[in-house]
C-alpha positions as CSV (number, residue, x, y, z in Angstrom):
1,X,16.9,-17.9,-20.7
2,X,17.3,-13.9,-20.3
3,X,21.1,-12.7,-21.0
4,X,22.3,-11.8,-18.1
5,X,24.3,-8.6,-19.2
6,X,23.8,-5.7,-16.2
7,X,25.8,-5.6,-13.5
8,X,24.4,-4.1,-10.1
9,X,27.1,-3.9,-7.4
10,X,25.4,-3.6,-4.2
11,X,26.5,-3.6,-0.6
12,X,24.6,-5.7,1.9
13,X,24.7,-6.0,5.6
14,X,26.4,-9.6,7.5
15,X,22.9,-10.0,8.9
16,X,20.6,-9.5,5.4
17,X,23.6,-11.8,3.5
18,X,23.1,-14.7,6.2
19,X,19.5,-14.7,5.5
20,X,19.8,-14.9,1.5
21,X,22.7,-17.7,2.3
22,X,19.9,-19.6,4.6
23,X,17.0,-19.0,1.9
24,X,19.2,-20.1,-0.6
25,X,20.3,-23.5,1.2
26,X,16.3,-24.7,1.6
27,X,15.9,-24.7,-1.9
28,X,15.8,-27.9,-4.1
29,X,19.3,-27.2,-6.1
30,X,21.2,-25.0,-4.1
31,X,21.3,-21.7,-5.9
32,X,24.7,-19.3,-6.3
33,X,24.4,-16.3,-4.1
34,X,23.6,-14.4,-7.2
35,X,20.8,-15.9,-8.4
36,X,19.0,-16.7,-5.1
37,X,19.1,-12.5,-5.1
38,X,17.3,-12.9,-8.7
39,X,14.8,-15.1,-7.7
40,X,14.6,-13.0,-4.5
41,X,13.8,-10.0,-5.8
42,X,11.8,-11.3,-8.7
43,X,9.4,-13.1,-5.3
44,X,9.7,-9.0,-4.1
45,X,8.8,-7.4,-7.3
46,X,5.6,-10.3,-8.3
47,X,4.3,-10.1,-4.3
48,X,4.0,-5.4,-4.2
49,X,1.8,-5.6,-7.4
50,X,-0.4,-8.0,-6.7
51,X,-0.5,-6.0,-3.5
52,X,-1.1,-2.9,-5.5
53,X,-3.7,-4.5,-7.9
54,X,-5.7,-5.3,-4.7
55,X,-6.3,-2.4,-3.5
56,X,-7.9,0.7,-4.6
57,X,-5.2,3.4,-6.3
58,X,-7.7,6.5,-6.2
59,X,-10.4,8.1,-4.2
60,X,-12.6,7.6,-7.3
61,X,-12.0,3.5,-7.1
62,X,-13.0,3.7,-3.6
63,X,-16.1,5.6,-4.0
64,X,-17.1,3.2,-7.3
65,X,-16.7,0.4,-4.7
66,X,-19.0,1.8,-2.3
67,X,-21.4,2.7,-4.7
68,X,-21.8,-0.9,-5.9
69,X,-22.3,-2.2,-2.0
70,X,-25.0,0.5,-1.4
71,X,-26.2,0.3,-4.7
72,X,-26.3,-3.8,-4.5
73,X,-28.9,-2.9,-1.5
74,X,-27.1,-5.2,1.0
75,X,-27.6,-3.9,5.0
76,X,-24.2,-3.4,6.3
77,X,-24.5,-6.0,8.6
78,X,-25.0,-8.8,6.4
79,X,-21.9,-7.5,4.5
80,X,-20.1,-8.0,7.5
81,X,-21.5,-11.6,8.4
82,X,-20.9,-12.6,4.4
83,X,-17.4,-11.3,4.6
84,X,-16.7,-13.2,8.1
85,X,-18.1,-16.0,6.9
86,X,-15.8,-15.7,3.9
87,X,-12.4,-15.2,6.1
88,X,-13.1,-18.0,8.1
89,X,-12.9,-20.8,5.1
């Protein structure tokens, strides 16, 4: 277990603490306050980078990416039936 040593005072809303207080009451052990704003923000922090893994950072990773479907030879619509295809599993 991580030592818990920094303290991070922060104001919150009535609205944005209700919704924390419900989260926190649907889980299996009912967390304190504090640590159902851990968990929280450790759900925020895991969910934006696999977000930014996902998707292209530069101009350059976009254009390698386009190379490789043009390159691969693959018309453009069969790219789009393959991905449909793919979305609807």
């Amino acid at each position: 277990m991580k030592l818990k040593d920094q303290r991070i005072p922060v104001m919150m809303a009535v609205d944005e603490v209700t919704r924390i207080d419900d989260w926190r009451r649907h889980q299996p052990a009912l967390p304190s306050r504090s640590e159902a704003i851990r968990r929280l923000v450790e759900l925020g922090l895991i969910a934006s980078e696999a977000r930014r893994r996902a998707r292209p950072k530069t101009a350059a990773e976009i254009a390698a990416r386009n190379t490789e479907i043009i390159l691969s030879g693959t018309p453009y619509r069969s790219r789009r039936s393959t991905r449909s295809a793919k979305n609807e599993d």
